[in-house]
C-alpha positions in Angstrom: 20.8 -34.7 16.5 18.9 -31.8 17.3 17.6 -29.5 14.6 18.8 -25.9 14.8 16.0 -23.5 16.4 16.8 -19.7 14.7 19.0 -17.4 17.0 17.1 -14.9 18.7 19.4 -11.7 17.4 19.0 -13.7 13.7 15.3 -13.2 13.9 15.4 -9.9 15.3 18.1 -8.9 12.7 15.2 -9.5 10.3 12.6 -7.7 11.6 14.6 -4.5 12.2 15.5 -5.2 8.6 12.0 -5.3 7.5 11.0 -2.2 10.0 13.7 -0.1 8.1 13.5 -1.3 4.3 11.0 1.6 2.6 10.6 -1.4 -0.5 8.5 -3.2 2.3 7.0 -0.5 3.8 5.6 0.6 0.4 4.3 -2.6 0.3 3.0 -3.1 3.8 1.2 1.2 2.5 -0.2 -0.4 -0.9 -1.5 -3.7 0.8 -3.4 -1.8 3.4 -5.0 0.6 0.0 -5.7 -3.1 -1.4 -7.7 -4.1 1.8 -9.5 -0.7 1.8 -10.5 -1.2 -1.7 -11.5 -4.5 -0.9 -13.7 -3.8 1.8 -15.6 -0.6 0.4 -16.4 -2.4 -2.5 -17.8 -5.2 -0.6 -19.7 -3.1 1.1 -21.0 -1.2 -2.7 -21.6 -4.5 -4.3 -23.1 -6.5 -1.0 -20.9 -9.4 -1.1 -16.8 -9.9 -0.2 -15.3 -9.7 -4.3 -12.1 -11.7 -2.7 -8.5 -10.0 -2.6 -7.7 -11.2 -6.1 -10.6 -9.2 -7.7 -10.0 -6.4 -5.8 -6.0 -6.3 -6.1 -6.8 -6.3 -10.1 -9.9 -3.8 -9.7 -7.1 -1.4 -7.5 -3.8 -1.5 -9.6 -6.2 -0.9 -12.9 -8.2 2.0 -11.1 -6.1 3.3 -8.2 -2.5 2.4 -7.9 -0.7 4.6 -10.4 -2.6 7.7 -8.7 -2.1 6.5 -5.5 1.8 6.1 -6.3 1.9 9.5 -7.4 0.3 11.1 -4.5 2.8 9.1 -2.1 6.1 10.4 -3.9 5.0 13.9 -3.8 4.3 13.3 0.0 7.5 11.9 0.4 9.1 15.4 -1.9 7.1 17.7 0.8 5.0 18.9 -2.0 1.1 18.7 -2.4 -0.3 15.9 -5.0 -1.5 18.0 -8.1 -5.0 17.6 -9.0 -6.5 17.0 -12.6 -9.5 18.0 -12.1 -8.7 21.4 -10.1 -8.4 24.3 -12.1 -6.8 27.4 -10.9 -9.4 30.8 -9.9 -10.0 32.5 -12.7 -9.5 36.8 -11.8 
């Protein structure tokens, strides 16, 4: 008996699937802010710190920012800044 080879509409059911679900693209968004991380500080430090490090190093430093700024792209309104203080007249 043969085994069963996956139906071509079955696999492409799945990647539309994956193409349209927002929980993966904000996934695929945060893994590619991981990788950045990664790789600039690598580049600081002078030696690769490994994904693990810098997932750990990101979500402590970066992700709840990050998260922030994507929602209020996603509302159409600019991220608010901490740091920026209004003109004083």
């Amino acid at each position: 008996m043969k085994p069963e080879s996956p139906q071509p509409e079955a696999s492409g059911g799945l990647a539309e699937f994956a193409r349209q679900s927002s929980l993966y693209q904000e996934f695929l968004a945060e893994r590619e802010e991981i990788l950045r991380h990664k790789w600039l500080e690598s580049e600081r430090l002078g030696y690769d710190i490994g994904f693990e490090r810098a997932l750990l190093d990101w979500i402590r430093r970066h992700r709840e920012k990050w998260r922030a700024a994507r929602r209020a792209q996603a509302a159409g309104t600019p991220p608010s800044s901490p740091t920026a203080t209004p003109p004083s007249s």
